[in-house]
C-alpha positions as a printed NumPy array, in Angstrom:
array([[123.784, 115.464, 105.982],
       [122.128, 114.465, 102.312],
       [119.892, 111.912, 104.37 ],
       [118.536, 115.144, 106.587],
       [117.704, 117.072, 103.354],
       [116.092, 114.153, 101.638],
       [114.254, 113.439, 105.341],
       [113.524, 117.259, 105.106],
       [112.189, 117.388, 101.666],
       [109.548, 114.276, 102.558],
       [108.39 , 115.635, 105.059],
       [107.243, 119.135, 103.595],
       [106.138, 116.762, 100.556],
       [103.813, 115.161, 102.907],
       [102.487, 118.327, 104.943],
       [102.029, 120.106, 101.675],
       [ 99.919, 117.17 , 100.572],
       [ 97.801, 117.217, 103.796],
       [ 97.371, 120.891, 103.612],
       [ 95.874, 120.72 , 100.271],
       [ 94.187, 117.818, 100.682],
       [ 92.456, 119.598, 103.167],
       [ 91.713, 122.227, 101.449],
       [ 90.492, 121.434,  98.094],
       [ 89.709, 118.026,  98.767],
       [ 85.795, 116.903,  98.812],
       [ 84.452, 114.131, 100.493],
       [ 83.008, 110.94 ,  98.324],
       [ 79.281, 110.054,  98.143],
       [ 78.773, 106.36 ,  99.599],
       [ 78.073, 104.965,  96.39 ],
       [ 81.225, 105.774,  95.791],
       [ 82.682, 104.271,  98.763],
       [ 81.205, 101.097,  98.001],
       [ 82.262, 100.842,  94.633],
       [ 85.885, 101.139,  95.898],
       [ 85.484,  99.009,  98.53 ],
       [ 84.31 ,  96.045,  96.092],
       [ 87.424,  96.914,  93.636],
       [ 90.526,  97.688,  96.674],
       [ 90.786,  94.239,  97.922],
       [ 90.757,  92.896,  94.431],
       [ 93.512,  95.114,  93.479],
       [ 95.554,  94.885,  96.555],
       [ 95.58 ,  91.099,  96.327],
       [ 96.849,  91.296,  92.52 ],
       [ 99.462,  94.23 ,  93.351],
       [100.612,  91.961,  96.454],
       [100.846,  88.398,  93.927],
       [102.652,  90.447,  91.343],
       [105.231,  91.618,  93.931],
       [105.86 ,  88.036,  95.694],
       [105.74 ,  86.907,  91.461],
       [108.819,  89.16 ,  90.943],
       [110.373,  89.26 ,  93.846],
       [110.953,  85.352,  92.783],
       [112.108,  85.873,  89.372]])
């Protein structure tokens, strides 16, 4: 029954973030975009070596 409420509770966590999201969100510029899309891979890499790193230690 606890696993249904926690299921429960992610759930509304996650429509309440769309709904808002939605609403007050705004859309980037493309110089924006671009700047992220330099930087993401970058960090994804370095999150994804620090994980394997300490998964091993």
């Amino acid at each position: 029954m606890t696993l249904l409420i926690i299921l429960a509770c992610v759930f509304f966590a996650v429509f309440l973030m769309v709904v808002l999201g939605e609403r007050f969100g705004k859309p980037m510029s493309e110089e924006q975009q671009r700047k992220y899309s330099k930087i993401l891979p970058i960090l994804v890499f370095v999150l994804i070596g620090a994980a394997i790193i300490k998964a091993f230690i």
